[in-house]
C-alpha angles and dihedrals in degrees: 000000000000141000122250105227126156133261113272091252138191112295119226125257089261095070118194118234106236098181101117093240090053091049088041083055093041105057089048087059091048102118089232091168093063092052096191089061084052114054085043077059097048096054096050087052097060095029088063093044098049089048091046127083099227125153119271096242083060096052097050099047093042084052100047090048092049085053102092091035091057093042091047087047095054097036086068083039094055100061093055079079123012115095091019122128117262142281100043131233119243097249085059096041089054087046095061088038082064101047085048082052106052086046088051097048091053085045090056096043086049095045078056090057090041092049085049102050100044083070093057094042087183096083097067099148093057088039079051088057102041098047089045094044084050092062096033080063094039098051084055085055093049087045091050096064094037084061098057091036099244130145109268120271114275100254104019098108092045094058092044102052086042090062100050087048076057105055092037089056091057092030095237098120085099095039107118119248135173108256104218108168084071113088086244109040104233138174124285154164146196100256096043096057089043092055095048096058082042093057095039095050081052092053091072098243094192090072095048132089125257094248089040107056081051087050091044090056092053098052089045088065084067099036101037086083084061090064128071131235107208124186125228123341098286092075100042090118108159094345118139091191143078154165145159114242094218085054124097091220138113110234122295134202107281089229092063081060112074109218095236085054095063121072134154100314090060127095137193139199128220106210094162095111085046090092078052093080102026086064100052084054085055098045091039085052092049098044087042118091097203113093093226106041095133128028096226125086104235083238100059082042088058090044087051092061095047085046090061092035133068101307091213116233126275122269109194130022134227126255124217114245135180105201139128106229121188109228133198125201137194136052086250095052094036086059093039093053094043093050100047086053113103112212118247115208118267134197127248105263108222093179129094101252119192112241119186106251106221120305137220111238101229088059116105102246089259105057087083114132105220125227128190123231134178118268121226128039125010121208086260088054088245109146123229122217117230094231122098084231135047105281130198120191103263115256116261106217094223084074081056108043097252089293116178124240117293099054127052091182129343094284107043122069129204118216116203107222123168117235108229098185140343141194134174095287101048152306134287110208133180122209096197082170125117100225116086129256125208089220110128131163110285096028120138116237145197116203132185111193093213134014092218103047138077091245111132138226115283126202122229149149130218114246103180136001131205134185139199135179091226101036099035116228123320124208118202099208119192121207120237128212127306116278139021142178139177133270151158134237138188130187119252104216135110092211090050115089103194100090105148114097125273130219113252141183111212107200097194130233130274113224086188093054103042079235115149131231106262142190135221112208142168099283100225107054094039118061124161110282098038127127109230133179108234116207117191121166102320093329124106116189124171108237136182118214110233113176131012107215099187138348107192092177093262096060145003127222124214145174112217138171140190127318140205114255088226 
């Protein structure tokens, strides 16, 4: 195996300077404060470096010196796009392509200085370094994308798993080295840091937030020791994982590799004692008074654990469809939607209906294993809708003066997505529009399949989110339990200041399927513990919120029972 790196090439008039005093000098003239300038300057810098023949003691020091600038420079860079709402526009698209870029650029320049040591072998400390600062570079490039929720880079994976062939075939993957592209240079090592990007590809990152994929990446530096890098087939063991490392692909389940096909060149990976520190966070959350004790929601930490176990098979699949669907986002204009629909009178469903039992997060929306209930009343004299989904009688558009699509009243706004395809568990939808959307991963949806038909609203909550340049960006929604209605809350504390009323969605109880009622709240007023007021219709009842069964940024779920009045 070797590394693709490019043709020393003629250098620009300009020339840059590569002696270390002139780069020292260099760097404290970079107009850091006018980031643009800089980053033109920047990739001059390494341009010129990765086309020129310079020693290898030169390289690495000019490199090592050019490391904060770069990071500084991409962190600005970083908040041009992160947080904002998809698809992107093209000045923030070509923001992050710079940022890639930029990573790219520090990882080649690296690869050179690899290609070059691994020729003199008794330098293993500085091949150490250049091989571990190239996929440190290269990892930023992979988060990146998963941020912004593109396909990984042609390429990326090649390079990485080359590296690490590298390192394995001098038996330096384990040799200690000073991490310095971290705000507090640490310790590190090459299999650390591939096992982190190899973990974090496994952990779904599409169906992950912006903050938390970032946040994922971080934990994994302290839990990648827990999994297991094993060589060829003949050491698989208990792994779930595994790739080729002449391949250009992220890891696969070991079970879609046959055992004859892997050889030498094929790796696995042994995630069974991942479940081991995932479960000391969530005990130390539990155990831990303070609300925010640990960055991760307990469910994404559970999700976590599935990510790196057995995903089980899918149980339905998806249909092709070719439909416009209206869609609603957001706790506040879900609420707002459900509460200014005026019920139409139903029937009384004699027949057995199929409902979703609850799901895992990390599922595709289609992996749900069906149950059937009972329609009607429940004990508690909740009524349960005939429908598999949440469904909210349809707007008639005299309530609305006769309003066109894309508002149902002056505060609530209808986006117009396609449904590319849809099976028993959810819908997957694409917005190849250039307008933006507010749609992000944990929102809460309505969605109504067709304006002119009777369909209802139907409630939902995205689970992943992908975009392309060609295809626009697509949303998986997953649909959520039968039945909804509004409702408000307020907290019931004397030390709490927010006393006004917030808006609520109540999914009732099943009494079939021992499932309890549950609401869905703004995530940062309501925590478990807390006395609320619930006020539903004209009635006003006292509840304490006992579990919180998920909190995905945009709303938080929790189980709750009966209060005292005092």
């Amino acid at each position: 195996m070797a590394l693709k790196i490019p043709r020393p090439g003629k250098r620009s008039k300009q020339q840059f300077n590569t002696s270390i005093p002139a780069v020292r000098r260099w760097i404290d003239n970079l107009p850091l404060i006018n980031i643009e300038a800089s980053v033109q300057q920047l990739e001059f810098a390494l341009n010129e470096i990765n086309k020129a023949d310079i020693p290898a003691s030169v390289r690495h020091d000019a490199l090592e010196l050019l490391t904060a600038p770069v990071i500084h420079v991409c962190e600005v860079l970083k908040k041009s796009y992160l947080g904002k709402q998809f698809p992107l526009r093209k000045r923030e698209l070509d923001s992050a392509a710079k940022v890639a870029g930029l990573y790219q650029r520090m990882a080649t320049s690296y690869k050179i200085l690899v290609s070059v040591m691994v020729k003199k072998p008794d330098s293993r400390t500085g091949l150490t370094i250049a091989i571990h600062r190239a996929m440190r570079h290269l990892s930023e490039v992979l988060i990146g994308n998963y941020q912004i929720y593109l396909p990984c880079p042609a390429g990326i994976w090649e390079d990485l798993h080359t590296l690490y062939a590298i390192s394995e075939q001098f038996g330096l993957q384990q040799q200690a080295v000073k991490d310095i592209t971290q705000h507090k240079p640490v310790e590190s090592n090459i299999e650390a840091i591939y096992k982190q990007i190899l973990l974090l590809s496994l952990a779904c990152p599409y169906r992950l937030r912006q903050a938390i994929i970032r946040e994922v990446y971080k934990l994994l530096d302290q839990w990648a020791p827990y999994s297991k890098l094993l060589g060829g087939s003949a050491e698989a063991g208990n792994a779930f994982f595994t790739w080729n490392l002449e391949s250009d692909n992220a890891p696969v389940y070991l079970t879609e590799r046959n055992q004859d096909e892997r050889d030498a060149q094929w790796r696995a990976l042994d995630t069974s004692d991942m479940a081991e520190p995932v479960r000391m966070v969530i005990k130390a959350r539990k155990e831990n008074s303070k609300r925010y004790s640990v960055h991760l929601d307990e469910r994404i930490l559970q999700r976590l654990m599935l990510s790196w176990g057995v995903m089980p098979e899918r149980k339905f699949t998806r249909h092709p469809q070719d439909a416009s669907v209206q869609v609603v986002l957001g706790l506040r204009t879900v609420h707002s939607i459900i509460s200014d629909a005026e019920p139409e009178p139903q029937e009384e469903p004699k027949a057995e209906t199929e409902i979703l039992r609850e799901r895992e997060y990390l599922l595709d929306p289609t992996l749900e294993q069906p149950t059937t209930i009972n329609t009607g009343h429940s004990a508690s004299g909740t009524r349960q809708p005939s429908d598999n989904w949440p469904s909210f009688p349809r707007q008639d558009t005299a309530s609305t003066g006769g309003r066109p699509a894309g508002t149902v009243n002056d505060s609530i706004t209808i986006e117009n997505w396609k449904m590319q395809d849809m099976s028993a568990g959810g819908y997957c939808l694409l917005w190849d529009s250039e307008e933006t959307t507010s749609a992000q991963i944990g929102e809460l949806v309505a969605i109504k399949t067709s304006r002119d038909s009777d369909d209802d609203w139907h409630l939902g909550v995205v689970r992943w989110m992908k975009f392309t340049r060609e295809r626009g960006l697509g949303l998986g929604v997953e649909m959520m339990s039968p039945g909804a209605s509004a409702i408000h809350a307020r907290v019931c504390d004397e030390k709490s200041s927010a006393n006004e009323e917030m808006q609520g969605i109540l999914l009732p109880d099943i009494i079939k399927l021992h499932q309890q009622a549950t609401l869905l709240l703004p995530p940062l007023l309501f925590h478990t513990g807390c006395r609320s007021k619930l006020f539903h219709g004209d009635k006003q009842e006292q509840i304490r919120l006992t579990r919180q069964l998920e909190d995905t940024g945009s709303f938080a779920q929790f189980y709750f029972s009966p209060a005292d009045e005092s």
